[in-house]
C-alpha positions as CSV (number, residue, x, y, z in Angstrom):
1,X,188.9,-38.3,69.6
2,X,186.3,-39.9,67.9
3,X,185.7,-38.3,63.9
4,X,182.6,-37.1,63.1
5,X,180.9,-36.5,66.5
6,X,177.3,-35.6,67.1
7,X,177.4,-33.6,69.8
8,X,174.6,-32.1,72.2
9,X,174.9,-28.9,73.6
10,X,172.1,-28.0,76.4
11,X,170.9,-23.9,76.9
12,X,169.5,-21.5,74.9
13,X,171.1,-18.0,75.5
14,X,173.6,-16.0,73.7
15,X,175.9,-18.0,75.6
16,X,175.2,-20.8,73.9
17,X,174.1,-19.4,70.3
18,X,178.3,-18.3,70.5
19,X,179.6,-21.8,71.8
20,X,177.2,-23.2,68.9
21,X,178.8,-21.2,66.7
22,X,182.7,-22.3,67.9
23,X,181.6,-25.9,67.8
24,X,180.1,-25.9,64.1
25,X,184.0,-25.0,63.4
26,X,185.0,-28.2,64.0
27,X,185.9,-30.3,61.3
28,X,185.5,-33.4,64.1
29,X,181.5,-32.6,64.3
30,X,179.0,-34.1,62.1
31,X,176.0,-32.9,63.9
32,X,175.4,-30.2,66.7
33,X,171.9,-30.2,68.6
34,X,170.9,-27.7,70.6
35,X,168.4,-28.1,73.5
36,X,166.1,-25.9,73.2
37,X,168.0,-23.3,71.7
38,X,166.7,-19.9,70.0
39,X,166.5,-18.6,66.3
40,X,169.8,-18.1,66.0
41,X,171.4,-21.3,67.0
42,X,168.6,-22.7,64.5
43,X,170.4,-21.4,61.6
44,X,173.8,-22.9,62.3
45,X,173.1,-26.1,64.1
46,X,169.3,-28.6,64.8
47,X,167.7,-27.4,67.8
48,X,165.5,-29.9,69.4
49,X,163.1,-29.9,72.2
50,X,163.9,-29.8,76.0
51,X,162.4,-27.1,78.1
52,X,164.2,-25.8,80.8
53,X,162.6,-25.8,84.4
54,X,162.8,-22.9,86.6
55,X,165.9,-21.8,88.6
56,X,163.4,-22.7,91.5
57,X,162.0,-26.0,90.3
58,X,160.8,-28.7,92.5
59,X,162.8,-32.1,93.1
60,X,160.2,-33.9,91.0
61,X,160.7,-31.2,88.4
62,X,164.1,-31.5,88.2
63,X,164.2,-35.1,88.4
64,X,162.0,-35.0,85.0
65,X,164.3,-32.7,83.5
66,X,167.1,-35.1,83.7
67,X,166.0,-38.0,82.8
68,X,164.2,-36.4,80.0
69,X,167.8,-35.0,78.9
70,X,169.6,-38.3,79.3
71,X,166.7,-39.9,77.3
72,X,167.2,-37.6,74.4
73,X,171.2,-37.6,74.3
74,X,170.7,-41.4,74.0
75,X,168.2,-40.9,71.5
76,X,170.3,-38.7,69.0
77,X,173.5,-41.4,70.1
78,X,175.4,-37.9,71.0
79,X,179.2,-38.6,71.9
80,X,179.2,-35.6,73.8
81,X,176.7,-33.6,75.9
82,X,177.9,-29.8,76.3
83,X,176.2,-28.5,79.4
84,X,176.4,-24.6,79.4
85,X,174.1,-23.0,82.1
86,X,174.7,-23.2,85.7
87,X,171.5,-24.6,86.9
88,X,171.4,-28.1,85.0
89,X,175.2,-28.4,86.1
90,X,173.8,-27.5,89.4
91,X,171.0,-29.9,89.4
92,X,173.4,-32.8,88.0
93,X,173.0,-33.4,84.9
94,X,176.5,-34.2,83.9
95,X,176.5,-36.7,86.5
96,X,173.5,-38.4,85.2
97,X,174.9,-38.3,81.2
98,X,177.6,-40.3,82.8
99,X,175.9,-42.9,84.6
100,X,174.3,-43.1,81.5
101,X,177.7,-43.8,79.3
102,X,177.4,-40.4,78.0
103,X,180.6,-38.1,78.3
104,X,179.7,-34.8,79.1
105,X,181.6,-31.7,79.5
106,X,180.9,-29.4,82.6
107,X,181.5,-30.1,86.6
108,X,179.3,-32.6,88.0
109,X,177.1,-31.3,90.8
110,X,179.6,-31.5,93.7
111,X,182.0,-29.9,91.2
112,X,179.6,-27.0,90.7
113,X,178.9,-26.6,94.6
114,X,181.9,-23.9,93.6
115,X,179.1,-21.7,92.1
116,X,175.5,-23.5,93.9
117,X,176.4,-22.4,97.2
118,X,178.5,-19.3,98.1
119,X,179.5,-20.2,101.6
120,X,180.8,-23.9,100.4
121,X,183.1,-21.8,97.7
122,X,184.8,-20.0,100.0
123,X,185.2,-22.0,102.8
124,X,187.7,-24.1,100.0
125,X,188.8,-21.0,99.3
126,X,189.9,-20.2,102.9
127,X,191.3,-23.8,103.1
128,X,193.3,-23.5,99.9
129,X,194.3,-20.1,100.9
130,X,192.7,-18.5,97.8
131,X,192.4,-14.7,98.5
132,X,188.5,-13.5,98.7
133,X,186.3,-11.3,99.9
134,X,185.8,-12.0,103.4
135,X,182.3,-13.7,103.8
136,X,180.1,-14.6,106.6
137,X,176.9,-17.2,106.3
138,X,173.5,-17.2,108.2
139,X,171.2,-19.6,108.1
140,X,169.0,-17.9,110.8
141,X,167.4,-14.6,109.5
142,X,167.8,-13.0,112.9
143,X,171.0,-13.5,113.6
144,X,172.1,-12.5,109.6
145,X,170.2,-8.5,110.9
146,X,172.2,-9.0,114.0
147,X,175.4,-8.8,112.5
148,X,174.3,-6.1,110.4
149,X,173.0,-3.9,112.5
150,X,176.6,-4.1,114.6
151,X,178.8,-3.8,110.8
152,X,180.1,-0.3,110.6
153,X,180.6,-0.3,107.0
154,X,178.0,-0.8,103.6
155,X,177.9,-4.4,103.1
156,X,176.6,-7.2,99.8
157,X,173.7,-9.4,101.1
158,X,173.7,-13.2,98.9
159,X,171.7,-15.8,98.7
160,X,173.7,-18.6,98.6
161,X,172.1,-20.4,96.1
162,X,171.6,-20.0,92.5
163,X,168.9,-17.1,92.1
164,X,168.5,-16.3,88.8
165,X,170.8,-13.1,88.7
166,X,168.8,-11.3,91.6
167,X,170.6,-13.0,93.9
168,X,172.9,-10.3,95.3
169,X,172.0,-6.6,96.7
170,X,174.8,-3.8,97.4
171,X,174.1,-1.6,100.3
172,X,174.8,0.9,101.5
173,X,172.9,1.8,105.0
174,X,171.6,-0.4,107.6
175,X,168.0,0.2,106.9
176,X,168.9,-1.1,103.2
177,X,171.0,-4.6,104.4
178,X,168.1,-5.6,106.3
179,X,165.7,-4.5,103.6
180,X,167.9,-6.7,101.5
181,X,168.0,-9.7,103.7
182,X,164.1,-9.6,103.9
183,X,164.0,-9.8,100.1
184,X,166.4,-12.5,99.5
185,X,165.2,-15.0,102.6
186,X,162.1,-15.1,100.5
187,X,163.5,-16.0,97.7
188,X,163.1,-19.8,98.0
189,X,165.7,-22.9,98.8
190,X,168.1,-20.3,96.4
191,X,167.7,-17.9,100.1
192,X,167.1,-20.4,102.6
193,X,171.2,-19.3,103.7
194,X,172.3,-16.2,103.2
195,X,176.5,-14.7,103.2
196,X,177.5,-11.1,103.9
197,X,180.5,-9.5,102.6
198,X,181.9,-5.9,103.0
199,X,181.4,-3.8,100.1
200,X,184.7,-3.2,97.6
201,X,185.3,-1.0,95.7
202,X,187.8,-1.9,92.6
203,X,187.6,-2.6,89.1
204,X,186.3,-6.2,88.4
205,X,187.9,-9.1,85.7
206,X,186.4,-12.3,84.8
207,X,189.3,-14.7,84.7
208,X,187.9,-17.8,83.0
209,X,190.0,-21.2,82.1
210,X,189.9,-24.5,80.8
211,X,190.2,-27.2,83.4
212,X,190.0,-30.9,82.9
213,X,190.3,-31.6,87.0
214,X,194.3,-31.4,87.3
215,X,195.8,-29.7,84.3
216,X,194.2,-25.5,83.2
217,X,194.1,-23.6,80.3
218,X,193.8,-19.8,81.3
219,X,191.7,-17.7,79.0
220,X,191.9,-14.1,78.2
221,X,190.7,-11.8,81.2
222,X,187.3,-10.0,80.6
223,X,185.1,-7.3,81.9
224,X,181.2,-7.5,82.1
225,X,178.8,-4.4,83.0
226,X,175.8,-5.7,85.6
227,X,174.0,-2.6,85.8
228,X,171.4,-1.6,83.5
229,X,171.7,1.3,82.5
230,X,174.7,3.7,81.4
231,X,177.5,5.1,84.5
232,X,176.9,1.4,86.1
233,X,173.1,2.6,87.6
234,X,170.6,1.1,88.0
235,X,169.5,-2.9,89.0
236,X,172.2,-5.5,87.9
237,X,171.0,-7.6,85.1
238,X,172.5,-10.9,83.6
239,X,175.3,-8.7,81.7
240,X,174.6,-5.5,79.6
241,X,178.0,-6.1,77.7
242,X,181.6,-7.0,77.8
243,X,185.2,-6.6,76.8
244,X,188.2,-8.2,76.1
245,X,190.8,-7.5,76.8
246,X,191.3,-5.3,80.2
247,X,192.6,-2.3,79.2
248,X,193.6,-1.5,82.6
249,X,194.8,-4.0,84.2
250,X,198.7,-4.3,85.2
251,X,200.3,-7.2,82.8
252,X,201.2,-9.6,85.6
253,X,197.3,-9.4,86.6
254,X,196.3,-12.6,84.4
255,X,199.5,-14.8,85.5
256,X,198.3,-13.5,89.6
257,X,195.2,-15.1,89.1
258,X,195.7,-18.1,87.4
259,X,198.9,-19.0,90.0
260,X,196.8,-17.6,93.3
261,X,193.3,-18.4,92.1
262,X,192.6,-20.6,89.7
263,X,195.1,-23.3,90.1
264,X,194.6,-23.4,93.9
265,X,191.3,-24.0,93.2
266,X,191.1,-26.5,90.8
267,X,194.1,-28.8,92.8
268,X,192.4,-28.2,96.0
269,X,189.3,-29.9,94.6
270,X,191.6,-32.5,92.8
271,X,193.1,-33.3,96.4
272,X,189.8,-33.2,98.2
273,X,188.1,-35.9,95.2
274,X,185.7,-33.3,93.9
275,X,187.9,-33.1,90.6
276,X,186.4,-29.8,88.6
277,X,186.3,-30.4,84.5
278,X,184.7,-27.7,82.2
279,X,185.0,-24.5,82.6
280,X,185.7,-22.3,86.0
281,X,185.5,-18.8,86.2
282,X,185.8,-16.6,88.9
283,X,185.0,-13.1,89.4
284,X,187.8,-10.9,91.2
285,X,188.3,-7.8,92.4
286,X,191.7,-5.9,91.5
287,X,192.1,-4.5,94.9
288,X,195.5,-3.0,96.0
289,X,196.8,-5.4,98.0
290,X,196.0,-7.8,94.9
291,X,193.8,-10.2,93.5
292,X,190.5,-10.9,95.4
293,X,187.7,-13.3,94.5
294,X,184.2,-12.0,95.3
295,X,182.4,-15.1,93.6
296,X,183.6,-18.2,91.6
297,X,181.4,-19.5,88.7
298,X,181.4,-23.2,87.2
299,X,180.8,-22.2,83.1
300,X,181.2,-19.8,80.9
301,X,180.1,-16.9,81.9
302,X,177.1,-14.5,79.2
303,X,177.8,-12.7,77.7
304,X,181.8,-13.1,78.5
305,X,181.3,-16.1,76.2
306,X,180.6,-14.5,73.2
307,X,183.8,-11.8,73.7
308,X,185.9,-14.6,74.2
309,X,184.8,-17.6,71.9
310,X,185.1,-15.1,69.0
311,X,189.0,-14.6,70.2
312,X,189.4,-18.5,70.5
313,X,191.8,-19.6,67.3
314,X,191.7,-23.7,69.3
315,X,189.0,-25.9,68.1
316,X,186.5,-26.0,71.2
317,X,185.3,-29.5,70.5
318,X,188.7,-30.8,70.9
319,X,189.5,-28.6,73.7
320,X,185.9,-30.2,75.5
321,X,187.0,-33.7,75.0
322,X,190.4,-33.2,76.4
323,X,188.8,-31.3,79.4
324,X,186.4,-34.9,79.5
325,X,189.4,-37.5,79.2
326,X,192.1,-35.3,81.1
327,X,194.0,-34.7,78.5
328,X,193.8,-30.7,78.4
329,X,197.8,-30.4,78.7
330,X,198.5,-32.0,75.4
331,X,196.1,-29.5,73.4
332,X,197.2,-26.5,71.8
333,X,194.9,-23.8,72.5
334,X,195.6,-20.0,70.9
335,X,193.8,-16.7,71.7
336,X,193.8,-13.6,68.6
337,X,195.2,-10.4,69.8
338,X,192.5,-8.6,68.7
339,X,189.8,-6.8,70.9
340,X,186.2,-7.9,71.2
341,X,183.6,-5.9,72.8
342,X,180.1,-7.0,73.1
343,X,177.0,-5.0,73.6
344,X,173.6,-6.8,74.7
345,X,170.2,-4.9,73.3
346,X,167.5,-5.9,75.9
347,X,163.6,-6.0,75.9
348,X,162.1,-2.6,77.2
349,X,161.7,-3.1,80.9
350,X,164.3,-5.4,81.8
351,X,165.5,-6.4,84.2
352,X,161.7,-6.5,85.1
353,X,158.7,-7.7,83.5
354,X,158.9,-7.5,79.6
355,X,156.9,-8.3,77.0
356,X,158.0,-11.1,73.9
357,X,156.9,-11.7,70.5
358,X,158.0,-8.2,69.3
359,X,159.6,-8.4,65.7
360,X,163.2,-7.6,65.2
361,X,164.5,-5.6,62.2
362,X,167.6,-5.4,60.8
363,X,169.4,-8.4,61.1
364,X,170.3,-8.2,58.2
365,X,171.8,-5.4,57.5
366,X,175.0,-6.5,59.3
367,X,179.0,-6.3,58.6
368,X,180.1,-9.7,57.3
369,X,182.5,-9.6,60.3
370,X,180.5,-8.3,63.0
371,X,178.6,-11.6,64.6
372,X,175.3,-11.5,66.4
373,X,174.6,-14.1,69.1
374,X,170.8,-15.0,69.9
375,X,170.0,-14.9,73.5
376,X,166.0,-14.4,73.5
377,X,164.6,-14.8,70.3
378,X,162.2,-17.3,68.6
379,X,161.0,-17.6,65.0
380,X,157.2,-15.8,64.4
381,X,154.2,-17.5,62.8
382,X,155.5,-15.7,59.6
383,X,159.1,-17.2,59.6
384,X,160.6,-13.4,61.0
385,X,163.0,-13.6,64.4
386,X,160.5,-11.8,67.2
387,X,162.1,-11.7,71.0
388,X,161.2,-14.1,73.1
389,X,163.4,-13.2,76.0
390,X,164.6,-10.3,78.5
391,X,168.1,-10.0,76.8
392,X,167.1,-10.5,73.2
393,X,171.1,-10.1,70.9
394,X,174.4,-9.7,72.1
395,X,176.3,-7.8,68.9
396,X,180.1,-8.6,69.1
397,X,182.4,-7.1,67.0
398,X,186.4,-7.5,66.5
399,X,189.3,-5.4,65.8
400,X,192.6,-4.3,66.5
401,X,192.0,-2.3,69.1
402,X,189.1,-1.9,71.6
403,X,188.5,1.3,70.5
404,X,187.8,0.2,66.5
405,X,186.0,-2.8,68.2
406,X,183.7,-0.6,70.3
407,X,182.8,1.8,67.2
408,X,182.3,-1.7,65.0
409,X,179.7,-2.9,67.9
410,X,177.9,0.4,68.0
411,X,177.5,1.2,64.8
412,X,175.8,-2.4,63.6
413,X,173.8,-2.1,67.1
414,X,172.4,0.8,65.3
415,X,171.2,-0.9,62.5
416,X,168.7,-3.6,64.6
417,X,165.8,-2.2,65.7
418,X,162.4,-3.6,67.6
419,X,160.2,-1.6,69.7
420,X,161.1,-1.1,73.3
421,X,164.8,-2.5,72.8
422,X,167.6,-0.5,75.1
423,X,171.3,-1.3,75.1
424,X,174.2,0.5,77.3
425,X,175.9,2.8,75.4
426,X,179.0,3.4,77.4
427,X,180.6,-0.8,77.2
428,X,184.1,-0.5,76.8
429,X,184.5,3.5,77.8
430,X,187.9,4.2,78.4
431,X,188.3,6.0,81.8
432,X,190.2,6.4,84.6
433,X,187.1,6.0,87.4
434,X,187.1,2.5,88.5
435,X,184.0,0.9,88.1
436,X,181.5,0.5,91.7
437,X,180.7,-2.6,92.7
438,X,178.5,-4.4,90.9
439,X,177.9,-7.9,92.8
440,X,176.7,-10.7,91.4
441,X,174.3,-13.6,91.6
């Protein structure tokens, strides 16, 4: 791998603030750009100007958006373009770095047709006999109430396509599935088909891994919280918070997935020439009668990111090119066993509308080893860090057990103030009630 690599990294989330922060580790980088980025990927790294379009852009839109991108990666003569959020990868803009001679790491857009459209993802899934949620698909509004109105039991109503995290509604009446299929058949091209599932429920794990189209990389299993607000009520959001590891999960849970899920997956899209390099992740249910996927994600997920990066002991930059020239097999990779829990403090009213520009206090008055990860902030006219987001810090602690890691989190979540901000305060309870469903975009 080439020494001393400039490397561009695309997003502007915690997410991305926490992959920042992995990559800067590196002793192969020289330079790391972010595009656009936040505050806090400003203080480790060169952010640089590229605004994101809407999930729901137009073609032209998005065609401006990637040629803009490949125009600056050839400006800043990046070796490698990290792409990190789901649209963009989505959109294609891995494909269109490497037209351009750029290497770039993350699925190309048939790749990422895993996590674009719900119905294509598990009709691989059924022909790689990947266990999942059963799922049907209507592209005729009608005919999606029809088969509602004759379920018996509480269903999930999807829209297919990306939506921006308010793309999946648990029911559970009749009146409230076709209230839900209403709401998401407006919501765009993201709506335009919808999938129904039955509703399950068991405890969730996000299983991610490395992939680099053949050869995979497991990573420690994690466990998000969707709802808003404490007990799992409430509207699901992006992520309230996270764990690592599952506390409950039976030992052989982690190899289950990898052998039934994820390495189906990834040679099943090898074999069909739709090789998948980056990052997959899917979401499963720990049912009884095993492992089930509900949903299957092409990147890292937020704020699952930021518990795992900080458990990462590989360098990611080498880990990303071996994923790029299909080498992943030949590079050493090592997780900490140490416990991370993550706890995201949110703008007052989201997941709805939310004002920015507040001030943030505090941020200085952290541990040394207690890490917090940008996801909405921007610098004020005066230099201070004011929000500039719906989920505004993700505060991720460490320690040798997820109970000390969960106290760690807390107590420096305390410490960070800014009017209206809210936070869970029940990530990474211990308990013996499994967790309801909370579906997901």
């Amino acid at each position: 791998m080439v020494r001393g690599m400039k490397v561009l990294l695309i997003g502007s989330g915690a997410r991305e603030h926490a992959i920042a922060w992995k990559l800067v580790q590196s002793a192969r980088l020289s330079r790391l750009f972010v595009a656009p980025g936040n505050a806090g990927t400003a203080q480790i790294a060169e952010n640089v100007e590229l605004a994101l379009p809407a999930t729901t852009a137009s073609s032209d839109e998005i065609t401006a958006y990637l040629g803009a991108a490949v125009r600056l990666a050839r400006e800043l003569r990046v070796e490698l373009a990290f792409v990190a959020p789901d649209a963009p990868l989505a959109w294609g803009l891995v494909d269109a770095l490497e037209a351009a001679g750029i290497a770039a790491f993350g699925p190309t857009s048939a790749a990422a047709r895993l996590e674009s459209s719900k119905s294509w993802a598990k009709q691989l899934m059924q022909r790689h006999r990947v266990p999942h949620t059963p799922t049907k698909s209507f592209d005729d509004v009608e005919a999606a109430k029809e088969y509602v109105r004759a379920s018996r039991g509480a269903v999930v109503v999807k829209a297919d396509g990306l939506a921006i995290g308010k793309g999946a509604i648990v029911t559970s009446t009749i009146e409230g599935a076709l209230a839900a299929i209403e709401e998401l058949s407006a919501f765009g091209e993201a709506g335009s088909r919808l999938t129904i599932e039955p509703r399950v429920i068991a405890r969730e794990v996000s299983a991610h891994a490395f992939s680099d189209g053949r050869s995979i990389a497991a990573m420690p299993l994690s466990c998000d919280h969707k709802a808003v607000f404490d007990g799992n009520r409430g509207p699901n959001t992006g992520g309230m918070g996270v764990y690592s590891p599952a506390w409950w999960a039976a030992p052989s849970l982690a190899d289950d997935i990898t052998n039934q899920v994820i390495a189906p997956l990834v040679h099943g899209m090898a074999d069909e020439s739709v090789p998948f390099r980056g990052v997959i992740y899917p979401g499963v249910f720990a049912t009884p009668d095993g492992a089930q996927v509900f949903e299957c994600n092409a990147r890292f997920g937020d704020p699952e990111a930021q518990a795992l990066l900080v458990r990462l002991e590989g360098d990611l930059l080498e880990i990303a090119m071996a994923c790029v020239e299909g080498r992943l097999s030949r590079v050493p990779i090592a997780w900490s066993d140490r416990a991370s829990v993550v706890v995201v403090m949110a703008a007052n009213g989201y997941p709805g509308a939310y004002s920015t520009g507040v001030p943030i206090h505090g941020l200085d008055a952290i541990d040394p080893d207690v890490l917090v990860f940008h996801a909405g902030t921007r610098f004020g006219e005066d230099g201070s860090v004011v929000t500039a987001g719906g989920r505004v810090l993700a505060v991720t602690a460490t320690a040798a057990t997820l109970e000390a890691a969960r106290a760690k989190a807390y107590d420096n979540v305390a410490r960070i103030s800014f009017a209206g901000a809210h936070y869970r305060r029940d990530i990474a309870v211990q308990d013996s009630t499994p967790d309801r469903l909370r579906a997901r975009q």
